[in-house]
N, C-alpha and C positions, 0 to 999 in steps of 0.2 A: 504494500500500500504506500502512495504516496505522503512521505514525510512531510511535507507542508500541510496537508488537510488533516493530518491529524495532531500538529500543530491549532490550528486555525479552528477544530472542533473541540482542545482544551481551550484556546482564549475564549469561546463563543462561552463554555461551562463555566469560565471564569467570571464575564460580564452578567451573568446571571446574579451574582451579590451586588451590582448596583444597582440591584432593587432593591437593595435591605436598607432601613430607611435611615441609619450611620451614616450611609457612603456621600461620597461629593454627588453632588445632585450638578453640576458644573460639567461632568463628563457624561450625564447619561445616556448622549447621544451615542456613546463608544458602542453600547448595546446594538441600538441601529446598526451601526456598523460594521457590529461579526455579523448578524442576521444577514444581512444585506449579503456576506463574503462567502458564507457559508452555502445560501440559497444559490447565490451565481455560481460559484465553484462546485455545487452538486450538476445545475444543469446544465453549465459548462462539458463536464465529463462525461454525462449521459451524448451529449450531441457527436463531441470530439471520441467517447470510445464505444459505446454503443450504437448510435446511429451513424459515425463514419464522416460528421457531418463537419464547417467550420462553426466554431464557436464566436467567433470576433465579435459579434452583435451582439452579445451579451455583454462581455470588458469594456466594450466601447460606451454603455450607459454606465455600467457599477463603476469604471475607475472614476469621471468626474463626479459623481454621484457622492463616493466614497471618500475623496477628496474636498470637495465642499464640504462636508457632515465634520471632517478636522477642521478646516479653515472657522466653521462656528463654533466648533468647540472651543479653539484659540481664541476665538472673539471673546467669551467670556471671563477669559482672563484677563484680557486688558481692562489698564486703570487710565491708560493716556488716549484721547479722546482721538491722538493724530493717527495714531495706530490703529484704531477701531475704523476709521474714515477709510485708510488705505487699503487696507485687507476686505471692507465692504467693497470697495471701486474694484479692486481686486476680483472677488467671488463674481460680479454683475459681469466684469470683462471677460472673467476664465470662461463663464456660462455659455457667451456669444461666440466666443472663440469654437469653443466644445463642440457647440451645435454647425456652426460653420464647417469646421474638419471634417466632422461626420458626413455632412450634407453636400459637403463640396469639394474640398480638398484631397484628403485620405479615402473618405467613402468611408461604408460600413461594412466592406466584404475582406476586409484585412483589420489588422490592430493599429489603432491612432496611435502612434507611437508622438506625434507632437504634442498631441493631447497630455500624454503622462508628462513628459517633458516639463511642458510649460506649467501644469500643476505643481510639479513638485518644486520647480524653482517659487509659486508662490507658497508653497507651506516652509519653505525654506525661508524666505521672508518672514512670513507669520511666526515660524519658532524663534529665529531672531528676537524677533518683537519680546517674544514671552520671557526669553533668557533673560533679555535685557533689564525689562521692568523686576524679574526677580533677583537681579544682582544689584539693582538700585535700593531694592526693599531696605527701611533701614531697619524692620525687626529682623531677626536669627529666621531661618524657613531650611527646615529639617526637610532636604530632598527623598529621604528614604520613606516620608510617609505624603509624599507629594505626589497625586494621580499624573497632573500633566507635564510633570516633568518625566516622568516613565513612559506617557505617550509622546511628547515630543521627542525621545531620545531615538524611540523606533522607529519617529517614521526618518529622523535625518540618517540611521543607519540605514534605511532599506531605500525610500526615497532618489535622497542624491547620486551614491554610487548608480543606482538603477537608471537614474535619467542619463549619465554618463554614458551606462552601453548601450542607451537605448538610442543619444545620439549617433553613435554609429554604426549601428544595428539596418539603418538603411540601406547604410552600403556594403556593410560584410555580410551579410543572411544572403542577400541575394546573389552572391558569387559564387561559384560552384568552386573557386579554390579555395577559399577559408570558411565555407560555412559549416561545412562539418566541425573543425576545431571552434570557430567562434559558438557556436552551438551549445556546444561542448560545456565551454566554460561559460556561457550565459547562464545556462542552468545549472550549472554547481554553485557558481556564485549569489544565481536568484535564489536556491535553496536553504543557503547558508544564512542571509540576511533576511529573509523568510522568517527564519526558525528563529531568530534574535530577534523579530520584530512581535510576533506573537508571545514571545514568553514577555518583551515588555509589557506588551497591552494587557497581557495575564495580570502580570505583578501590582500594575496603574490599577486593575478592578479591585484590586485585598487590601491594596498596602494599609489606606486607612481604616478597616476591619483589624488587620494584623496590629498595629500600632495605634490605638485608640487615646493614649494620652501623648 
C-alpha cells in the first residue's frame, strides 16, 4: 500500500480531536482539509488504478481548493491588518489565476502544474507573514504547543521544495531521456516530504490536547 495514504488517513484520524472542544478553534478548517485529501486521493486511485483512467480533474480542483483553506487558516493569525489585506488580494488573485489555467492555459486533461506553483509561492508569503508576527510577539509563545506553527512548518517542507521540481517538471517529464530518472526521484522525494508533512498536521491537531497548561 501506498505510504503516503496511509500517512494522510492517520492525519485525517488525527484532525478528528479538533473537534474536542480544548482544541484551537483557529485551525478547524485543517479538518476540511484531510477530508477534502482523503476523498480526492481515494477517487483519484479508483480512476488512475481501477478504471485505467486520468485522474488530473480531480488535483486540479482539490490542490487550489486545499491551498486556499491554508491561506484562511493563516488569515486568522494575523494581528497586522497589512498582512490580512495582502494574502486576501492574494487568495481573490490565486482564485482567477486557478480558474484561468484550468480553462485556458494548462487545460484540465493534464496536472496544472503552474497552478501549484504559484500557490505555494503564496502560502510561502502567508507563512512569512505568520513567523514574522510570532517573532515580534513580545510574550514567551511555547512553539511545541502551537497548532500553526506545526502546520506552517509542513507545508514550507513539502510546498516549496515541490514547486521547485515542479518548475521543471515541464521540461524533464516530457523527454524521453531523463524522464524515467527524473521520475524516479520526483517521487521519492514527493514521498518523503509527504510523510513529514502529514505527521506535522498530525502533531498541529494534539499538541494543545497533549500540552494543556
Amino acid at each position: 500500500m501506498n505510504i503516503i495514504l496511509i500517512f494522510e488517513w492517520i492525519a485525517f484520524a488525527f484532525s478528528l480531536f479538533l473537534l474536542h472542544r480544548r482544541n484551537d478553534r483557529k485551525i478547524s478548517l485543517l479538518l476540511v482539509i484531510l477530508v477534502a485529501t482523503v476523498v480526492v486521493e481515494a477517487i483519484g486511485y479508483y480512476y488512475h488504478r481501477i478504471l485505467s483512467k486520468a485522474n488530473h480533474q480531480f488535483y486540479n480542483v482539490s490542490v487550489p481548493f486545499i491551498i486556499i483553506l491554508f491561506l484562511l487558516i493563516a488569515l486568522k493569525h494575523y494581528q497586522k491588518r497589512t498582512h490580512t489585506t495582502i494574502i486576501l488580494a492574494g487568495i481573490i488573485c490565486y482564485t482567477l489565476f486557478a480558474i484561468i489555467n484550468a480553462s485556458v492555459i494548462q487545460g484540465m486533461t493534464r496536472f496544472c502544474t503552474y497552478t501549484y506553483i504559484a500557490g505555494a509561492l503564496l502560502l510561502v508569503i502567508a507563512i512569512a507573514f505568520y513567523f514574522l508576527e510570532v517573532i515580534r510577539q513580545p510574550e514567551h509563545v511555547s512553539l511545541k504547543k502551537e497548532p500553526m506553527f506545526w502546520i506552517s512548518t509542513g507545508i514550507l517542507i513539502l510546498y516549496l521544495p515541490k514547486s521547485i521540481l515542479y518548475a521543471v517538471f515541464e521540461y524533464l517529464a516530457y523527454y524521453n531521456q531523463v524522464m524515467e530518472s527524473f521520475g524516479a526521484t520526483f517521487h521519492l522525494v514527493n514521498k518523503v516530504l509527504s510523510v513529514i508533512f502529514f505527521c506535522c498536521l498530525s502533531y498541529a491537531s494534539i499538541c494543545r490536547l497533549i500540552y494543556r497548561n
